[in-house]
C-alpha positions in Angstrom: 11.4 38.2 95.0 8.0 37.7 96.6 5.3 40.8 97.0 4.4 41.9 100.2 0.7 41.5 101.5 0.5 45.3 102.3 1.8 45.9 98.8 -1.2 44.1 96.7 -3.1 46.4 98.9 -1.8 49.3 98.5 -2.1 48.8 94.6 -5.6 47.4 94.7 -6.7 50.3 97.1 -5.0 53.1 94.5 -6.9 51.5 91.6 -10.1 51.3 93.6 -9.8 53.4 96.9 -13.2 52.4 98.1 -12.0 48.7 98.4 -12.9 46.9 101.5 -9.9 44.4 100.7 -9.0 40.9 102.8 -5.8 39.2 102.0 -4.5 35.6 103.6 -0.7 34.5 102.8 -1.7 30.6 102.2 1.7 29.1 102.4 3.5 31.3 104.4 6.1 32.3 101.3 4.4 35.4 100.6 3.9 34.1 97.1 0.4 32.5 97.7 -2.1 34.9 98.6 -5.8 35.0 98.5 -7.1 38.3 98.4 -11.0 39.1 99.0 -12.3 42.7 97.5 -15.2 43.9 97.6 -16.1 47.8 95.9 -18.8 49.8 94.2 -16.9 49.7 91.3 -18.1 46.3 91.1 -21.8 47.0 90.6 -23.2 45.4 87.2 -19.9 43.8 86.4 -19.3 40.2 85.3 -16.8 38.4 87.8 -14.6 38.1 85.0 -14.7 41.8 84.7 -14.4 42.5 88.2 -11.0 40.5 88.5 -10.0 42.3 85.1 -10.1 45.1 87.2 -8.0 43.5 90.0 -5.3 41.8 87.6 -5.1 45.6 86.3 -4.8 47.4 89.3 -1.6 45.0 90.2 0.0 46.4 87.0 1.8 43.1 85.3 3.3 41.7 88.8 0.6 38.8 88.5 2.5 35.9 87.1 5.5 37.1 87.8 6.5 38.4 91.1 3.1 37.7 92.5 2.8 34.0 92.0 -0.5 33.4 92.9 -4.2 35.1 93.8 -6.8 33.5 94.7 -9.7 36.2 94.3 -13.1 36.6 95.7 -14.8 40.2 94.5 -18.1 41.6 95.1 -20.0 44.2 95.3 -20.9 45.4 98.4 -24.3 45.5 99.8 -26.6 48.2 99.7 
């Protein structure tokens, strides 16, 4: 069973509720999204981090029912 778009964002935004979060279904199977987030929580964090936070916030569905993320994060600008 695929995860729904509005579902990775509802579990990113709980995680990090300042989110400013962009997600594109890239086959059309609602298995292979790519999901742009950008949040304050960011700030002096190493990418990795920064999708550590992600990967954390989607509580164990990556690999499994979420197939695969492509993810862009940032900070945002000041």
């Amino acid at each position: 069973m695929a995860m729904d778009a509005h579902e990775i964002e509802r579990m990113i935004k709980a995680a990090l509720p300042d989110a400013a979060i962009e997600i594109k279904d890239l086959a059309g199977d609602g298995d292979h999204y790519a999901a742009t987030v950008t949040s304050a929580a960011f700030k002096g964090k190493t990418r990795v981090q920064q999708h550590q936070m992600v990967y954390a916030a989607l509580q164990g569905n990556m690999g499994g029912v979420l197939h695969a993320l492509a993810l862009t994060t940032k900070a945002p600008d000041i």
